[in-house]
N, C-alpha and C positions, 0 to 999 in steps of 0.2 A: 511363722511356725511351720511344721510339717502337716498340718492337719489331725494330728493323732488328738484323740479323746479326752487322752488324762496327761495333756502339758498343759501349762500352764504359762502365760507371758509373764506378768507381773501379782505374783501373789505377795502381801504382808502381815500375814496371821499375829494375833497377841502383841498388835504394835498400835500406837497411838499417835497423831499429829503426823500423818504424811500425806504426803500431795504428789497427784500424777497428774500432768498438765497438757497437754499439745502434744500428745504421742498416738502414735496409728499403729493398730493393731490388728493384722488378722491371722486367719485358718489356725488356732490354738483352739485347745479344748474350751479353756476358760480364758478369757482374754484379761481381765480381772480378778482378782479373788482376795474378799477379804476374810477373814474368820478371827469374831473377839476384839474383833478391831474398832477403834473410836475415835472421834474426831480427826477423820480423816477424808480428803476429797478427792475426786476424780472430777474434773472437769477440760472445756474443749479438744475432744478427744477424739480419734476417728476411730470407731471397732466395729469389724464388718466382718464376716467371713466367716465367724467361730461356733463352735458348736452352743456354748454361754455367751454373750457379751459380760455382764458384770456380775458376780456371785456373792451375797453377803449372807454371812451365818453364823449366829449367834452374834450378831453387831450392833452397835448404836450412836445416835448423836455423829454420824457420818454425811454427808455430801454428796451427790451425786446429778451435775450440775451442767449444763450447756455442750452436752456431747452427742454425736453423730455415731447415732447405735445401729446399725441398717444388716438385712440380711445374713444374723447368725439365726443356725436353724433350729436349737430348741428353745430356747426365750433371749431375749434381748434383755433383760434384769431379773434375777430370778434374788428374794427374799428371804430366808428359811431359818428354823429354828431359835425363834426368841429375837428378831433382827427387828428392832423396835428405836422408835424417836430417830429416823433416820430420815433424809429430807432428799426428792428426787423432783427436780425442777429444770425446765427448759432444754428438757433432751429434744431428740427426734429419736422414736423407737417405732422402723421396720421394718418390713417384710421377715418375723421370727413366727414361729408358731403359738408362742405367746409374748404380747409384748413385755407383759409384766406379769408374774407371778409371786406370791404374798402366801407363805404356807406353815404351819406349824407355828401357832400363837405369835408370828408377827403383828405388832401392834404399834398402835398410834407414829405412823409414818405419813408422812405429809407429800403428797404426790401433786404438782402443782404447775402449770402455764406447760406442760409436754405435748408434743405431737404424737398420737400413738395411731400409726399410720399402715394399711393395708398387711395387716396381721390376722393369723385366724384368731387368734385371743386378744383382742387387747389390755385388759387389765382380771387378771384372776386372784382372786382370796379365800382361800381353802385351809380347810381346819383350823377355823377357832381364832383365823385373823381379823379381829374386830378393831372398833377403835380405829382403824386411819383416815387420813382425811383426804380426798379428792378434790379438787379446785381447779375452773380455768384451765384445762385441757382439751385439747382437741380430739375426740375420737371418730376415724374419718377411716369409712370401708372395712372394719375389720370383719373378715366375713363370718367366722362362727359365733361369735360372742363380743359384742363391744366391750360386754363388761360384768362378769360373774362373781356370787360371790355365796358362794355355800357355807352355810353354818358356820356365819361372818357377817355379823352388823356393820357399817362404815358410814361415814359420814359422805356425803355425793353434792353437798350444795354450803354458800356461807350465809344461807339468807336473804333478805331483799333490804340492800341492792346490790351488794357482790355479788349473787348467785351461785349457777353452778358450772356444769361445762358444756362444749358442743358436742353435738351426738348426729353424726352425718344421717342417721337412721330414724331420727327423731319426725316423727308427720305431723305435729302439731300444729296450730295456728298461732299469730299474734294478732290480736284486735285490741285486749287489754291491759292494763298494770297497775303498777301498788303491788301493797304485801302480801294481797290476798287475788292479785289479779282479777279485779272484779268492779274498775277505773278504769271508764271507755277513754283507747287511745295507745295507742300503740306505743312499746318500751325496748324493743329487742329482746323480750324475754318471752316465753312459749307459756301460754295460759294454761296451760293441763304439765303435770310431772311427766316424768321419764322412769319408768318403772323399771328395773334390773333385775331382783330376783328379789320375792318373798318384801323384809321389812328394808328393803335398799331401794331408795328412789332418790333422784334428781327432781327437788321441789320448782327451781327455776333452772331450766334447761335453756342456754346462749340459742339463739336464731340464727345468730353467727359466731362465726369464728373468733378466737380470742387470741389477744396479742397487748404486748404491753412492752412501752420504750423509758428508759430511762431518761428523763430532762435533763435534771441535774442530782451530784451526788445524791442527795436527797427525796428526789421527786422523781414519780414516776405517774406517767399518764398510762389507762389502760382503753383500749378500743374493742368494741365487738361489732363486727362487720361481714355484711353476704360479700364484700369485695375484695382483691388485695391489696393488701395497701404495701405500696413499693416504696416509697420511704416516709422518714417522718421528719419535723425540724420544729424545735420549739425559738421562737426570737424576745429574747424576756425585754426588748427596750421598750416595742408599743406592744406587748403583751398576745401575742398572737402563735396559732399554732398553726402549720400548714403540712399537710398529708398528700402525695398521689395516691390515686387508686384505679384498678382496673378493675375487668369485669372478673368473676369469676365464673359463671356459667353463659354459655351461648343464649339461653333464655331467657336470662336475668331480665327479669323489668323494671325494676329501681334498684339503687343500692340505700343501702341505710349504714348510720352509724348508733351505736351508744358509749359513749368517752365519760373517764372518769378522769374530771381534771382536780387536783389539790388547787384550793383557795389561793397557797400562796403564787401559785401561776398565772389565772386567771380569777379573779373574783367581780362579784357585785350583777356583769351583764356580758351576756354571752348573747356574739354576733358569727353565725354558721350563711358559710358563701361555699356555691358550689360553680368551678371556671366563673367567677367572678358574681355572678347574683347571687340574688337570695336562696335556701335551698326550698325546695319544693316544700317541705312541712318541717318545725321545729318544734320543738319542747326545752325546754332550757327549765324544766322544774320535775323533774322523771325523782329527784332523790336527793337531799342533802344529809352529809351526816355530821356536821359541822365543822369538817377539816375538808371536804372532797362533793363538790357536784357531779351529780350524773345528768348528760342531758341527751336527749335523743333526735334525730335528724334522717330524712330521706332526701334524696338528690336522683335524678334525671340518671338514667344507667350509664350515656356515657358520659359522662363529668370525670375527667379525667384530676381535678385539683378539689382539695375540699380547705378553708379555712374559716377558724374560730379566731374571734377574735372580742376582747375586752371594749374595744369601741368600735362602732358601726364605722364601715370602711366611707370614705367622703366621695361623695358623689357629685359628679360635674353636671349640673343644669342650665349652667350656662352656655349660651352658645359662641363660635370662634369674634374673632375681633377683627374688621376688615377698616384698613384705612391707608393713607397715599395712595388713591386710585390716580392710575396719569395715564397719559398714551404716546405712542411715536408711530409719525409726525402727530403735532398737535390737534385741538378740534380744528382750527380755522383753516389749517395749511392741507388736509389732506384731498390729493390728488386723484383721479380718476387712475391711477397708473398706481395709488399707493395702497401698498397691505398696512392693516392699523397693528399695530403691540399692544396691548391691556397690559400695565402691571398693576400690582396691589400687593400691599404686605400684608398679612393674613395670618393673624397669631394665635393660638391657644393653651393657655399654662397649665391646665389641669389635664386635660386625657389625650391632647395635640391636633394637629389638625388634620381632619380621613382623606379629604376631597375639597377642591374646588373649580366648579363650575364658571365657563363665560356663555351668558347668554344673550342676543342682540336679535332682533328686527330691526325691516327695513320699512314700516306700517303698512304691508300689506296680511297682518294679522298671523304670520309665520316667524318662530321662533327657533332659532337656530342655537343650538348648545355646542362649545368646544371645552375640550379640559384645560384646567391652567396647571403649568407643569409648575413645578418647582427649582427656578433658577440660579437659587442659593440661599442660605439663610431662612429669612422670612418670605422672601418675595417669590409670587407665583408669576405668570404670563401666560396668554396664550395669545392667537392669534383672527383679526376679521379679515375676509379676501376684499380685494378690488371693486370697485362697484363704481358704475357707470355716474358722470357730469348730475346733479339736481337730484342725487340720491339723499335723504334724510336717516341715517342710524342711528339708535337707541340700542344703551345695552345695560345690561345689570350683572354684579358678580354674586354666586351665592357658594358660601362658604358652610360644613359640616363637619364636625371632631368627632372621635371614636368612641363618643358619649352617643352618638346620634342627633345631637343638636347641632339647630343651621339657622341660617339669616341668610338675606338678602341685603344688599346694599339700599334697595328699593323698601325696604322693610323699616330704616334710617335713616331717611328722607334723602336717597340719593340715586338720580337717574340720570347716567350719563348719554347724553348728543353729540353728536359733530354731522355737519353739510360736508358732499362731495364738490369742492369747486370746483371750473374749468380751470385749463393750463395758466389763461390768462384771467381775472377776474375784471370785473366791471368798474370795479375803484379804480384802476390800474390801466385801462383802456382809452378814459377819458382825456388822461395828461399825454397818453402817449399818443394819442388821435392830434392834439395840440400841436408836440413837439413836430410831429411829421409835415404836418400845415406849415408851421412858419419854417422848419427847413425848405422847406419847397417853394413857399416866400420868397425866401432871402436867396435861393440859386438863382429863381427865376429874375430879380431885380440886377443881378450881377451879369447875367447874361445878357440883359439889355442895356446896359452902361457899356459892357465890352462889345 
């Protein structure tokens, strides 16, 4: 648009059943506009720039649904005149001067999982706008007003355990939970309300942020978290859910979760791993409402992986498996002149093998460690040096998998020796001391015949 005041992009006054989808909108008066208008949607939408992002007036039973509303400069959604039963979820609304405003007996509209982000207003309801409901929203830095609502009752919370929303401005503590907050133990939910104006408070005010993914058509799991959580993946074969997260503040000391899993995803036992342990504290009993567990979890700040799971992840206590220990040359053959080779095949099926060690003296009570590489397959090797005529070596292999479990060969009732012989050995000297005698013999007896 040209920027002017009163165009408009897409207006459809006194019309029903239309849909605006995947369209970017800016610098228009009104980038939206509906008036009279009913069952009808606006969703994934870019509108940025305009003096309105969406204008509804005298509307209902309308949609307004997963759209990027960001820096128009009188409101990001404005509501007005009788614009009622109208449903506005999983937007991003800001940098407007107000993100949302609600005026002139707007009623019972369902405002729900939005981002209403660095606005001076984020959510306004004025004259007589009662009746709507607020849920699972983020309001995060709005600087004059998170959230007002003059001579306007509204509903700000769903209860314990859906609750209410996040309130970046919120000082509250969590130590308690239950319905009344007043059940030592921490729930992600803020033991004192969140007071907005007059008879308008937030009873269960989120500690963190809220977010919530679709599983499957049907199912949807919701999280509330101090962290971000950079993706999600549910795996329905062994029942398990698995999340990144990062930090969100440089100060963070823990992160925490609270998830609301539906039964039919997970049921009966809930197992929380944070980069593969246990997480620092669980609750896995925060809530049931007999379709959906809520359970609550802290984890180490940088645990970069969090996973739930229906069964306890199996754990390797076993340690690796070492067998065909041999050498080259053999024990009997080795030479004053010869390096030994250790091999050994060295297995582990559950967590694999981390390291394996050679270690050998030569009994003068010093123990020398080399690493055994890995020469293919299973089989490790390393290497003993040279060592001088009537030397006695001992050695043992100690083998550890990414469990942290290890053995020694010695542990197995197995200690390997071999003697440094000489070049020539003493079995070996006797016949050949023999053979030299009677050749010497027999020349000598020929020489005196000749």
């Amino acid at each position: 648009g040209s920027g002017s005041n009163g165009s408009r992009a897409v207006s459809f006054p006194r019309t029903t059943n239309v849909t605006v989808r995947n369209v970017k909108i800016d610098e228009f008066g009104v980038a939206v506009y509906l008036n009279e208008t009913s069952r009808s949607t606006l969703l994934e939408s870019e509108i940025s720039g305009n003096w309105v992002g969406v204008s509804l007036s005298g509307c209902s039973n309308n949609s307004i649904q997963g759209n990027n509303i960001t820096s128009n400069t009188k409101y990001g959604i404005l509501a007005t005149l009788y614009a009622d039963y109208n449903t506005f979820s999983r937007n991003r609304i800001m940098g407007s001067y107000s993100g949302f405003r609600f005026d002139y007996s707007s009623t019972y509209n369902l405002i729900y999982e939005n981002d209403i982000v660095d606005n001076q207003h984020g959510i306004l309801f004025l004259l007589s706008s009662s009746n709507n409901w607020v849920l699972h929203n983020n309001l995060i830095d709005n600087t004059v007003f998170q959230a007002f609502s003059d001579a306007s009752i509204n509903v700000w919370d769903d209860g314990y355990p859906s609750c209410g929303n996040y309130w970046s401005s919120y000082d509250g503590i969590d130590l308690l939970s239950g319905v009344n907050q007043t059940v030592a133990g921490k729930d992600g939910i803020g033991d004192t309300s969140y007071n907005i104006f007059v008879q308008n408070r937030d009873r269960y005010p989120l500690m963190g942020m809220f977010r919530s993914f679709n599983v499957t058509p049907n199912y949807q799991v919701t999280v509330v978290s101090n962290s971000t959580i950079e993706d999600f993946a549910y795996y329905g074969l062994n029942r398990t859910i698995k999340m990144h997260v990062a930090n969100s503040a440089l100060n963070q000391v823990y992160g925490f979760g609270r998830v609301s899993i539906p039964h039919a995803l997970i049921n009966g036992t809930y197992y929380v791993y944070a980069d593969g342990e246990e997480a620092t504290y669980v609750n896995v009993d925060v809530a049931d409402n007999g379709t959906h567990r809520w359970i609550y979890f802290i984890y180490p700040y940088w645990t970069q992986e969090i996973t739930i799971r229906q069964e306890p992840i199996p754990r390797d206590t076993a340690p690796p498996n070492i067998d065909n220990v041999h050498q080259q040359p053999t024990k009997d053959n080795v030479l004053p002149t010869d390096k030994v080779i250790v091999y050994a095949n060295v297995t582990d099926d559950m967590s694999g093998v981390k390291q394996v060690t050679l270690n050998y003296t030569i009994g003068n009570g010093i123990w020398f460690t080399a690493a055994m590489v890995n020469s293919g397959g299973n089989t490790f090797n390393a290497t003993i040096p040279e060592f001088p005529y009537g030397t006695n070596v001992t050695y043992v292999i100690r083998a550890e998998d990414n469990a942290n479990n290890s053995i020694t060969t010695e542990e197995t009732g197995y200690t390997y020796q071999y003697p440094v012989i000489p070049e020539f050995t003493p079995i070996l000297i006797v016949p050949l001391f023999m053979a030299i005698t009677l050749l010497a013999a027999a020349l000598y007896r020929r020489k005196r015949h000749t």
